[in-house]
FISEBA-14865 format. One record per residue (C-alpha): residue number from 1; x, y, z. Coordinates in nm, 2 decimals. Layout:
<atoms>
   seq        x        y        z
   NUM        X        Y        Z
...
</atoms>
This chain:
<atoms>
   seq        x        y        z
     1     0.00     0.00     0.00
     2     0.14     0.35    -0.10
     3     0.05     0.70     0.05
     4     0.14     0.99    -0.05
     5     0.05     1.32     0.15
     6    -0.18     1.60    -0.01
     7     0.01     1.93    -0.07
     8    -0.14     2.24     0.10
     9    -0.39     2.45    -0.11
    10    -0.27     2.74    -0.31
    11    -0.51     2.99    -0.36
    12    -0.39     3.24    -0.69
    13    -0.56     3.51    -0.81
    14    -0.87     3.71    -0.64
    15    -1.01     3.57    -0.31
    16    -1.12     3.23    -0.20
    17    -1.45     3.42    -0.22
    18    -1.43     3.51    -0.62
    19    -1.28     3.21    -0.71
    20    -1.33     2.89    -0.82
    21    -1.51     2.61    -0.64
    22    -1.35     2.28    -0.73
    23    -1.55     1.91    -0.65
    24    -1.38     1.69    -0.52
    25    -1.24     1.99    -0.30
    26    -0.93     2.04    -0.13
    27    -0.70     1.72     0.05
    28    -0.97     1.44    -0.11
    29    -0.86     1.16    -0.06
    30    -0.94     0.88    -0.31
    31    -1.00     0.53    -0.34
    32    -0.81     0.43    -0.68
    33    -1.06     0.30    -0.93
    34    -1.41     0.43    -0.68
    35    -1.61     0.67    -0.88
    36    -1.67     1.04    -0.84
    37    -1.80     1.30    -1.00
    38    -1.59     1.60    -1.11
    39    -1.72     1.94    -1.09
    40    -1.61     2.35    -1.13
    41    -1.78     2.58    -1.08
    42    -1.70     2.96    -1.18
    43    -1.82     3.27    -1.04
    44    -1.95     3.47    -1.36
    45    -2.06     3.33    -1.71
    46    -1.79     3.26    -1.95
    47    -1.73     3.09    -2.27
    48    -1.59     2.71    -2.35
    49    -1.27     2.90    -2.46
    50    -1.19     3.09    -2.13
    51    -1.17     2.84    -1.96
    52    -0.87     2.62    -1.87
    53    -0.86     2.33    -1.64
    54    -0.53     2.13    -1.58
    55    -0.44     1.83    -1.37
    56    -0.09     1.80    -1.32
    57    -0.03     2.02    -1.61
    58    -0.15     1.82    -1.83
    59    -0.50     1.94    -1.96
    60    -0.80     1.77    -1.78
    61    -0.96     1.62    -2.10
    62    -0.64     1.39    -2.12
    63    -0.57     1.37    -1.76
    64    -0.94     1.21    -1.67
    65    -0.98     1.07    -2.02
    66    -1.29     1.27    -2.11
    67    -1.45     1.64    -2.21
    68    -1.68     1.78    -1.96
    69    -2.01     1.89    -1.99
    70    -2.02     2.28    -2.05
    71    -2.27     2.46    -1.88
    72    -2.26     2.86    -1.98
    73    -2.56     2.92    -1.73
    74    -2.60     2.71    -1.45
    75    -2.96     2.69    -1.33
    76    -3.01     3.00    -1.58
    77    -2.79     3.22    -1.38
    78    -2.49     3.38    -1.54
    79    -2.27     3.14    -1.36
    80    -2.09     2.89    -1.62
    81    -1.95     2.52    -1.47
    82    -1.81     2.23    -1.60
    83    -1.96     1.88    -1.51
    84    -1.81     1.53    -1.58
    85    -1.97     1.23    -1.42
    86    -1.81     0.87    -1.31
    87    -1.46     0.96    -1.32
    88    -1.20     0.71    -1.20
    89    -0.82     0.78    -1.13
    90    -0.62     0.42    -1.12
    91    -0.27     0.57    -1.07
    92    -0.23     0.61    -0.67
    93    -0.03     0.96    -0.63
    94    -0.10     1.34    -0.56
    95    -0.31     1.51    -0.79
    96    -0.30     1.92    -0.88
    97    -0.58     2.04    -1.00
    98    -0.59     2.40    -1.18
    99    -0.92     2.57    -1.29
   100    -0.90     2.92    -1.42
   101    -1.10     3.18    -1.62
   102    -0.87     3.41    -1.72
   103    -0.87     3.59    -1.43
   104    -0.92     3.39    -1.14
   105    -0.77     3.09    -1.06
   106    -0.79     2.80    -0.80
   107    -0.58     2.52    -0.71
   108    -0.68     2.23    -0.50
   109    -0.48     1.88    -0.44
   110    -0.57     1.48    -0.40
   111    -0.44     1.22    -0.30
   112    -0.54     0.93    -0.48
   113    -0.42     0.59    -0.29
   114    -0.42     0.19    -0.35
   115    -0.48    -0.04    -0.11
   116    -0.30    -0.42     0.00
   117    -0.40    -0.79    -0.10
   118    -0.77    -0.80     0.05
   119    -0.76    -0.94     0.45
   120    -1.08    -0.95     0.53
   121    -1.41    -1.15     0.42
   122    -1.69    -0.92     0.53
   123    -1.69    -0.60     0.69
   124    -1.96    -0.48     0.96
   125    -2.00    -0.13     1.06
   126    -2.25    -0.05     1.34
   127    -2.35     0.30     1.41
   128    -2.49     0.40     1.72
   129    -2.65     0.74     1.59
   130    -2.62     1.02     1.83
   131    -2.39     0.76     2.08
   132    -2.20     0.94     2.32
   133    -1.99     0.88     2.58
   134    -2.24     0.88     2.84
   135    -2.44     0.64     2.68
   136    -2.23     0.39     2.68
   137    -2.14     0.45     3.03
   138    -2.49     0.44     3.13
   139    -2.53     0.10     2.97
   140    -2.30    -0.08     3.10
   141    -2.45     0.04     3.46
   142    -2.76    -0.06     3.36
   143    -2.66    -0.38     3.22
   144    -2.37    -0.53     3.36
   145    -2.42    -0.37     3.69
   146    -2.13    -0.12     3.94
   147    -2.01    -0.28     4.29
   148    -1.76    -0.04     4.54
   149    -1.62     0.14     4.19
   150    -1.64    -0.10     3.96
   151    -1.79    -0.23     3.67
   152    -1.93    -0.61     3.68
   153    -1.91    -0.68     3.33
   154    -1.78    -0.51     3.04
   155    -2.03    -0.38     2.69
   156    -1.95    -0.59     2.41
   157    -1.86    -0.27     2.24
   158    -1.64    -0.18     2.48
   159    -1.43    -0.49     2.49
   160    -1.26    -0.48     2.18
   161    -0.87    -0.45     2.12
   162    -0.85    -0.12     1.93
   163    -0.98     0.20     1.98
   164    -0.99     0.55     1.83
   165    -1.14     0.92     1.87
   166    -1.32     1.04     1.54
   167    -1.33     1.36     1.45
   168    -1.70     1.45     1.26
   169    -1.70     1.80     1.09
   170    -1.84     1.82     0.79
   171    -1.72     2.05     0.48
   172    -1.97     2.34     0.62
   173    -1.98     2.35     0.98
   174    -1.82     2.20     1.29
   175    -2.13     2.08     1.39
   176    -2.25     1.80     1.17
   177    -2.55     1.58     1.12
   178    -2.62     1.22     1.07
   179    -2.66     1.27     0.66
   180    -2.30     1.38     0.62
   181    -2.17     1.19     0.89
   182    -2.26     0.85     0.84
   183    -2.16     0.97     0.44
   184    -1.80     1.04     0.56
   185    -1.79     0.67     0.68
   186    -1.98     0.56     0.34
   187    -1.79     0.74     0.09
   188    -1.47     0.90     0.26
   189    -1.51     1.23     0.14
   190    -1.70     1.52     0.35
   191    -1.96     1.63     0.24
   192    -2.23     1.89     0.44
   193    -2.56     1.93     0.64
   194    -2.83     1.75     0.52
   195    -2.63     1.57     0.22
   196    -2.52     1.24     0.20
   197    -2.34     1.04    -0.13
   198    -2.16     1.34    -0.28
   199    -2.10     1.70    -0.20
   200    -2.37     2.00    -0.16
   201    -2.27     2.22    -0.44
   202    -2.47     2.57    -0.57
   203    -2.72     2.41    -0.83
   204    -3.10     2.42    -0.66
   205    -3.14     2.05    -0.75
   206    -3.06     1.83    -0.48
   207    -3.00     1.55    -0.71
   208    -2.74     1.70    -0.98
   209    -2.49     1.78    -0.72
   210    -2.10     1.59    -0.79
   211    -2.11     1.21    -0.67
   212    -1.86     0.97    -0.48
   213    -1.92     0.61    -0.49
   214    -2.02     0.44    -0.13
   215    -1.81     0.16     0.00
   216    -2.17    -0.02    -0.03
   217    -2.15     0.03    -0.43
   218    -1.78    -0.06    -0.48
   219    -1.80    -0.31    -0.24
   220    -2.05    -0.51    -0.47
   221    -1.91    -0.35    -0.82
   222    -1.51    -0.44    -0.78
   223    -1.58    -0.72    -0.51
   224    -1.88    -0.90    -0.63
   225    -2.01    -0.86    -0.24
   226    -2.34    -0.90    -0.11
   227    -2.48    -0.57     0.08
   228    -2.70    -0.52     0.34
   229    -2.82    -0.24     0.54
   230    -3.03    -0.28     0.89
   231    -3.17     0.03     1.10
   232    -3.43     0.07     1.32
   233    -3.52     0.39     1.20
   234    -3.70     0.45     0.87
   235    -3.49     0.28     0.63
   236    -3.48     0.60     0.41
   237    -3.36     0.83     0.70
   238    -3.01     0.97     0.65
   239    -2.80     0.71     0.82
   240    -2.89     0.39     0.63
   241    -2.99     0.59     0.30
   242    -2.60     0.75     0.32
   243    -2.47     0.39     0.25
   244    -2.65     0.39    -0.14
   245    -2.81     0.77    -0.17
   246    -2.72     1.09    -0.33
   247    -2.88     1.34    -0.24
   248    -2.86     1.74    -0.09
   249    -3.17     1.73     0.11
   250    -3.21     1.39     0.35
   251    -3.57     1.46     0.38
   252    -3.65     1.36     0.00
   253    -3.80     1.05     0.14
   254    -3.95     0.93    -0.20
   255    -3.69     0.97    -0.45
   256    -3.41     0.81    -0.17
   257    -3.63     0.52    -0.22
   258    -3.60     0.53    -0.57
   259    -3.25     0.52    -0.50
   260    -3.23     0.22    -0.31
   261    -3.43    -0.02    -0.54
   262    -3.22     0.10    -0.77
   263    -2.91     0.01    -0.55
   264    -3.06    -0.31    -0.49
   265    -2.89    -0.42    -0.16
   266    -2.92    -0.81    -0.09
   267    -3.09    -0.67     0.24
   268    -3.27    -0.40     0.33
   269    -3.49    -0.37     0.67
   270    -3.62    -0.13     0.92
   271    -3.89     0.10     0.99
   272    -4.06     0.35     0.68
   273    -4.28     0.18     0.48
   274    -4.53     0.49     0.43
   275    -4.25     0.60     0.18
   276    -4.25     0.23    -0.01
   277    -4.62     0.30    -0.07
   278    -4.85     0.44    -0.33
   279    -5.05     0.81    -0.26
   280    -5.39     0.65    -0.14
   281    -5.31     0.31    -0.04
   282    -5.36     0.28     0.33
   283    -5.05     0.35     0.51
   284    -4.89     0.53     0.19
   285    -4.73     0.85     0.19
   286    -4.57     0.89    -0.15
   287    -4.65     1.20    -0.35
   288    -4.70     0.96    -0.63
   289    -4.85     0.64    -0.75
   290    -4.56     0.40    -0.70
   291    -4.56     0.09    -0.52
   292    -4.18     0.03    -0.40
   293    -4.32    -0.31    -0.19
   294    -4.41    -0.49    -0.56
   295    -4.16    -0.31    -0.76
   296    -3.90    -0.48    -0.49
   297    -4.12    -0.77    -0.48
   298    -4.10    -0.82    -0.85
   299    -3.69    -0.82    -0.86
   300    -3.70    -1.12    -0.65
   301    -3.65    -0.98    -0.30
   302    -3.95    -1.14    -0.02
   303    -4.11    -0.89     0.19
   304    -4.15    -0.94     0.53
   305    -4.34    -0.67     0.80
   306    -4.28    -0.90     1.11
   307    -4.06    -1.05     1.29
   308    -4.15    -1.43     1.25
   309    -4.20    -1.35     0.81
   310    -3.81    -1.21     0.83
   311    -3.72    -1.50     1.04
   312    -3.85    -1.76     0.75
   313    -3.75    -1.55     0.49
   314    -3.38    -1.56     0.58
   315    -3.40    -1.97     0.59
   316    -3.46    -1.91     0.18
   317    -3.40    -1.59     0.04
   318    -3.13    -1.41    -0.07
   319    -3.28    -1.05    -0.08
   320    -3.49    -0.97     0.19
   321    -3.67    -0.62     0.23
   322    -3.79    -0.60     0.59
   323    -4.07    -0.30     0.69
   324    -4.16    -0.30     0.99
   325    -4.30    -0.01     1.08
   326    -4.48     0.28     0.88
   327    -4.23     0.56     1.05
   328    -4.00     0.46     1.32
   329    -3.94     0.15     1.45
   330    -4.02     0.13     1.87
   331    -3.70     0.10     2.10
   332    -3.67    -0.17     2.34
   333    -3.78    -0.03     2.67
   334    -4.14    -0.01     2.50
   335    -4.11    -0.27     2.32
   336    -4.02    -0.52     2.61
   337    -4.17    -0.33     2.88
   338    -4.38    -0.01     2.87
   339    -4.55    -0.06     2.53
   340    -4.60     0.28     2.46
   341    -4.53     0.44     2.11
   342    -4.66     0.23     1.85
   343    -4.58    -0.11     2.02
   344    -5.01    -0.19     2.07
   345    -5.01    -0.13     1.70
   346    -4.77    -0.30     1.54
   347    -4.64    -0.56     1.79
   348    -4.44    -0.80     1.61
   349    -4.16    -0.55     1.52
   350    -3.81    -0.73     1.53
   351    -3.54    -0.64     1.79
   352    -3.18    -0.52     1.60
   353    -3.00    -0.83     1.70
   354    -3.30    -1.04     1.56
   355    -3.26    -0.81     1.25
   356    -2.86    -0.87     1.25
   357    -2.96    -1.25     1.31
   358    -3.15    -1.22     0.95
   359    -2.92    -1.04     0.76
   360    -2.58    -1.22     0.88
   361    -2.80    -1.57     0.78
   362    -2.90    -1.41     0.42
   363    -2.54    -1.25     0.34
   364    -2.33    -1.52     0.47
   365    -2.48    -1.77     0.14
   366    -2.28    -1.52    -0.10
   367    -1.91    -1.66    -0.12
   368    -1.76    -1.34    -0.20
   369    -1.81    -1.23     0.14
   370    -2.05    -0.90     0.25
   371    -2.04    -0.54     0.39
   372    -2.34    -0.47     0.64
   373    -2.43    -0.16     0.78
   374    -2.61    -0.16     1.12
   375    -2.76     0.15     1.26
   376    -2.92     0.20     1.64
   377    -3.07     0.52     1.53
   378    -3.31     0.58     1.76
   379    -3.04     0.64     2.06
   380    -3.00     1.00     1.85
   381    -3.37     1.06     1.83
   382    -3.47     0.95     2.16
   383    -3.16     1.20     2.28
   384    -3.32     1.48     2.06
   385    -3.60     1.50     2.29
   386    -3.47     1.45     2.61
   387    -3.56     1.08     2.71
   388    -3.26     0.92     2.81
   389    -3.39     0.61     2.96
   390    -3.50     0.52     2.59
   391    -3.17     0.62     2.46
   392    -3.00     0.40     2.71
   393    -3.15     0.06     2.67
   394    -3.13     0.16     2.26
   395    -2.76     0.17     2.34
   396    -2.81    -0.16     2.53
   397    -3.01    -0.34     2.24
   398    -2.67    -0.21     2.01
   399    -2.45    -0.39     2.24
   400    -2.65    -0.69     2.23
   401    -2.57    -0.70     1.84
   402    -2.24    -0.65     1.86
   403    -2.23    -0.91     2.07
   404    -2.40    -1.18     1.84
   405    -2.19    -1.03     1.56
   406    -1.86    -1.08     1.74
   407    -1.99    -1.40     1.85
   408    -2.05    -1.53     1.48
   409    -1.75    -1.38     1.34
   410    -1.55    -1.60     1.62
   411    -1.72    -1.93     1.53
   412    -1.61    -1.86     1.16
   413    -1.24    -1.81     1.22
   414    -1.27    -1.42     1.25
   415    -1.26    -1.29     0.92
   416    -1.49    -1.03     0.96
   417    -1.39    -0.68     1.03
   418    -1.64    -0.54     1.30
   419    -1.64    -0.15     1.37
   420    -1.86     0.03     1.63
   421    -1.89     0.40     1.60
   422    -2.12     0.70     1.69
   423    -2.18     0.90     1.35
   424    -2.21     1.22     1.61
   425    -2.20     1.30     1.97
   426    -2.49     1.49     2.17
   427    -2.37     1.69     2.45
   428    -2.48     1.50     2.74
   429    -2.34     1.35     3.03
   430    -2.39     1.17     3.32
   431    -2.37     1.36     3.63
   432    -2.45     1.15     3.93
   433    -2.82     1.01     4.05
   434    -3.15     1.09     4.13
   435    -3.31     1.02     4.45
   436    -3.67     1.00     4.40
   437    -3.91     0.68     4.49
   438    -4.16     0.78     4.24
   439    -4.49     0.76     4.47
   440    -4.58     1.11     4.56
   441    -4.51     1.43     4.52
   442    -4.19     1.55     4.64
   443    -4.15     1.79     4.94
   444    -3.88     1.96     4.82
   445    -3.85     2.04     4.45
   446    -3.69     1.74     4.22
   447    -3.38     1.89     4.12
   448    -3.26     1.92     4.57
   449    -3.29     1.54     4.50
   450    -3.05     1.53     4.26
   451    -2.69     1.37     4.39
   452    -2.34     1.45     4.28
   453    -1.98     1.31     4.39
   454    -2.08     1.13     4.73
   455    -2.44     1.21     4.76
   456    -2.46     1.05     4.39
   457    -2.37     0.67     4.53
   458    -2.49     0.40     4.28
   459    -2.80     0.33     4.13
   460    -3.05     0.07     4.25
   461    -3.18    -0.07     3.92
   462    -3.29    -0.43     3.96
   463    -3.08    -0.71     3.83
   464    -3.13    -0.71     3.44
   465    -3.28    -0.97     3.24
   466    -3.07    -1.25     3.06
   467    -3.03    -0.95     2.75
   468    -2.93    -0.76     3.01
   469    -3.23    -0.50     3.05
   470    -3.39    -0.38     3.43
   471    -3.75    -0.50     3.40
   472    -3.77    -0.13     3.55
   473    -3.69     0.21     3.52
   474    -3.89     0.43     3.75
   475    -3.69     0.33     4.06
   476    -3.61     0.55     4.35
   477    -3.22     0.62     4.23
   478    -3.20     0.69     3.90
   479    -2.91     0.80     3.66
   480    -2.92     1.17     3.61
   481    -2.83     1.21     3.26
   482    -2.87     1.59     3.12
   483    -2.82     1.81     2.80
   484    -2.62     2.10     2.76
   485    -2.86     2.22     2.51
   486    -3.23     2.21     2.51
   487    -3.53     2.46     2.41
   488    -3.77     2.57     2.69
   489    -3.90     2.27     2.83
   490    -4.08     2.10     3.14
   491    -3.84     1.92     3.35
   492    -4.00     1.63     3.57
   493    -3.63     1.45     3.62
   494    -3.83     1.16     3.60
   495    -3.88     0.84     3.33
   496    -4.13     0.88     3.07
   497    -4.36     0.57     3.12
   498    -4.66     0.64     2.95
   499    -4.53     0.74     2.57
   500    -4.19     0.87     2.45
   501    -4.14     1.24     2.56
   502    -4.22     1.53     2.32
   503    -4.10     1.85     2.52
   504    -4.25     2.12     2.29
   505    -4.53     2.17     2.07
   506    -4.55     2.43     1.79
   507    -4.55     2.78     1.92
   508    -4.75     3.08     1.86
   509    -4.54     3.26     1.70
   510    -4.46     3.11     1.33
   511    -4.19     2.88     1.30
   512    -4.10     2.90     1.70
   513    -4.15     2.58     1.95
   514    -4.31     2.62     2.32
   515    -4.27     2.40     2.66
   516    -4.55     2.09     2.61
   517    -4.81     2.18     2.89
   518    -4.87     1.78     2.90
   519    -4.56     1.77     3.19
   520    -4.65     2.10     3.33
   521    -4.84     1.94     3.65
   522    -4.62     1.62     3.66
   523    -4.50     1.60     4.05
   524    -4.24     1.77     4.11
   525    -4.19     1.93     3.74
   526    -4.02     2.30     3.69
   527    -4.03     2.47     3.41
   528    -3.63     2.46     3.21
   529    -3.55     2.76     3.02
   530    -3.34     2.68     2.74
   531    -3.07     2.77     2.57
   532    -3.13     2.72     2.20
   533    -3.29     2.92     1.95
   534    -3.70     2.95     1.97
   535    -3.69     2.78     1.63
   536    -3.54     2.45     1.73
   537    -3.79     2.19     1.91
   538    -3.56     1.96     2.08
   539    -3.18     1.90     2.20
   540    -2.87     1.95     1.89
   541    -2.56     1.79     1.80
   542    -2.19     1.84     1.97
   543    -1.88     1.83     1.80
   544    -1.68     1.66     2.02
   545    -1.46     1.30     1.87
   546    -1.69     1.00     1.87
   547    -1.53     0.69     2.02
   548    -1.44     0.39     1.72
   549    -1.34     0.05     1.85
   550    -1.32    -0.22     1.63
   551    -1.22    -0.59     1.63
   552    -1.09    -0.84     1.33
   553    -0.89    -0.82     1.01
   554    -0.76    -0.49     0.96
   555    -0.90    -0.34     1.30
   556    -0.49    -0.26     1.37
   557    -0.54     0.05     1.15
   558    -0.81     0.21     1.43
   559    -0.58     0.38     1.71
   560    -0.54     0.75     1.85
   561    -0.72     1.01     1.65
   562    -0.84     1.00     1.32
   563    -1.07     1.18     1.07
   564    -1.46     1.02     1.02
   565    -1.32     0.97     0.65
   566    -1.04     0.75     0.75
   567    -1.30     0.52     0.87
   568    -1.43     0.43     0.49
   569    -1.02     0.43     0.40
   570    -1.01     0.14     0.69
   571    -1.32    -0.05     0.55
   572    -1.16    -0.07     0.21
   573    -0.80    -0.14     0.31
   574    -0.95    -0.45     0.48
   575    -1.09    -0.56     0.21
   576    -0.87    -0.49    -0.05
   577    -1.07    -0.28    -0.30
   578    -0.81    -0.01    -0.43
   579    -0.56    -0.26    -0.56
   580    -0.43    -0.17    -0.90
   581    -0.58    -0.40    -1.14
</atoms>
């Protein structure tokens, strides 16, 4: 395997600000022979002939092998850019890349790099979405249990010989979401809020903008592997659609659908169906008249919506589409426990490790070996609003996973790379306990109950179940587990046991969020003045490094600090898809 470092940008000319915008931008690095899509864009309207574009010198034509697309007015603007899709660079090396208009000019560099002989069979990436460090922590209290300091068992996710802090800014902001994120890992390039497969460039489509191939697509294109992608959120949300989408805006539910048919993993399962189904079909909420669940049905894959149809379908299928759940899949507290959400509904939904189970049964038939994504999204969403107990036995149910992962991987000789990795941190953390026996009103308000350094002591949770779940959570010494950011909000420091919390409700004013009255007269509740803008409705993203640790071939590679695009770089070292044919 060769490296070779990126030089540092040169900007000539006028200002970064009147200059040119180069895709792939500035210290890409690049998979030899994975796709991408190169783009310039210029600040005025120009003509072919004023425009000259080298890489290395050598005119770009000849360099990538083809002529661009010309576009003299880019979304009718007078703005001119130059397009050219799929391109491929198969000599490992740095790259400078020169775009000028006569006037202005821009230089960016790459670094295009090969990779060893392949070491791994399969790779497994599991994202915990929103995980941070005091949700693991809490887990493993929960679960495993604390005696006079210490722990009484280790997490699955935990236990594993290397480890790594990830940085996860995106190309916009220092602040990222799970759409660029969980793209970082996919594709290893940035890319910004909101988008996932490719970067966010100026065009108003959200489609058009410059591509990079995911590991998912050259995984099964250079590799022959099977693919599979598992969540427990809506299958077309941004984490498990930034393994096979492109798009600038995660919320384009429909067409990311589209997009995954037409990716055409060997499995596919979680929660959104509404956005499989036709406009006015019962449960449908496409804009149009497709059918997603028969067009997939017609390519061969079997359908299943329950838990006992996936179950039977792995014994005999080799592409499985699994929809569970209209929206969101429900997280295990309800699901086992508390059956609130939309467990009474729909109560044969799956638990991640039996959806693992599935897929690892299902992938393991093709002898090229597999890449599987596996997402506990709903860690991040329960975080969002403020429910930690939900977002703790998520992080739990993850765990579990890993565990059966590791546990299959070990009975095959280990020859599967396993990687476990938040996409993004939340800025919470785990400040002591909460003594409170839950039967009255308290005396004194709620928060005088709350117990730091020696008045925090150790939580009473009973002994956990043979999956390692308390059969309770409303017991009288809790884990006090609070946000640094939050809207205006009712506080009752207490578990939500009837439904999952929703702390606002739509304000008065247009576009602005208020406290939900529903927890106004909960005992003991206070009313939490926040600290985020009145527009946002629940808790945000932190930037701080998520933790990676990682286990099998090629896991060697994850140690001190590294970028979230280094992660996709590990992936395909491991299994060997940059070598030089």
């Amino acid at each position: 395997m060769r490296l070779v470092l990126a030089t540092a940008t040169l900007l000539l000319g006028a200002a970064t600000a009147h200059s040119q915008t180069i895709y792939p931008i500035d210290r890409a690095e690049i998979l030899n022979g994975a796709k991408f899509d190169f783009k310039v864009e210029f600040p005025g309207k120009l003509k072919p002939d004023q425009v000259r574009i080298t890489v290395n010198g050598t005119d770009y034509a000849a360099a990538l092998g083809r002529t661009a697309t010309f576009i003299e007015r880019e979304d009718n603007k007078e703005q001119s850019s130059i397009v050219l899709r799929d391109v491929t660079l198969n000599k490992p090396g740095s790259y400078r890349v020169q775009a000028s208009d006569g006037s202005n000019s821009r230089e960016v560099t790459w670094t295009v790099y090969d990779t060893g002989p392949r070491i791994a069979k399969n790779v497994i990436l599991f994202i915990g979405d929103g995980m941070s460090p005091a949700h693991r922590v809490a887990a493993r209290h929960l679960s495993k249990g604390i005696s006079e300091g210490k722990a009484l068992g280790k997490l699955a996710i935990d236990d594993m010989p290397h480890t790594a802090l990830v940085a996860t800014a995106g190309s916009d902001s220092i602040i990222t979401d799970s759409a660029n994120s969980a793209s970082a890992y996919a594709t290893g390039h940035k890319s910004a809020v909101n988008a996932m497969g490719g970067y966010a460039d100026r065009s108003a489509s959200a489609f058009d903008d410059p591509r990079v191939e995911s590991i998912a697509s050259v995984a099964k294109r250079r590799a022959g592997m099977a693919v599979g992608v598992v969540t427990n959120t809506e299958i077309e949300d941004a984490t498990p659609a930034a393994m096979l989408a492109h798009t600038r805006r995660r919320s384009t539910y429909d067409e990311i659908v589209e997009q995954l048919f037409a990716a055409k993993p060997d499995v596919l399962m979680g929660g959104g169906a509404a956005h499989f189904l036709p406009k006015g079909e019962s449960g449908g909420r496409r804009a149009d008249s497709s059918d997603y669940v028969a067009k997939f049905r017609d390519a061969g894959y079997t359908v299943a919506t329950t838990a006992a149809e996936m179950n039977e379908a792995a014994k005999r299928s080799d592409k499985l589409l699994g929809l569970f759940n209209p929206g969101n899949m429900d997280g295990a507290l309800d699901r086992r426990y508390l059956k609130g959400g939309t467990v009474k509904k729909f109560p044969e939904q799956p638990d991640l490790t039996e959806q693992v189970s599935a897929a690892l049964e299902v992938l393991s038939r093709n002898p090229q070996g597999f890449f599987l994504m596996v997402e506990s999204g709903l860690i991040d969403k329960y975080t969002h609003t403020l429910d930690m107990e939900r977002a703790v036995y998520d992080t739990i149910m993850l765990d579990n996973a890993v565990k059966l992962a590791r546990d299959w991987a070990k009975a095959r000789g280990e020859d599967t790379l396993i990687l476990v990795v938040a996409d993004h941190n939340h800025p919470i953390s785990l400040i002591g306990t909460i003594d409170d026996d839950m039967t009255a009103t308290p005396k004194a308000p709620l928060r005088e109950r709350i117990g730091v350094y020696d008045k925090a002591g150790f939580p009473n949770y009973p002994v956990p179940d043979k999956d390692g779940y308390p059969p309770r959570v409303d017991v009288s010494r809790r884990l006090a587990i609070f946000s640094a950011s939050s809207p205006d909000y009712y506080e009752t420091f207490r578990p939500k046991l009837d439904d999952p919390n929703d702390p606002t409700v739509t304000g008065s004013a247009r576009g602005t969020y208020e406290p939900n009255e529903r927890y106004r007269n909960a005992p003991g509740a206070m009313l939490r003045l926040g600290n985020l803008p009145r527009y946002l409705n629940s808790s945000v993203h932190s930037g701080e490094d998520v933790i990676l640790t990682a286990t099998g071939p090629g896991s060697e590679r994850v140690r001190g600090q590294i970028d979230n695009t280094e992660v996709f770089r590990i992936m395909a070292e491991a299994l060997g898809l940059g070598q030089s044919e």
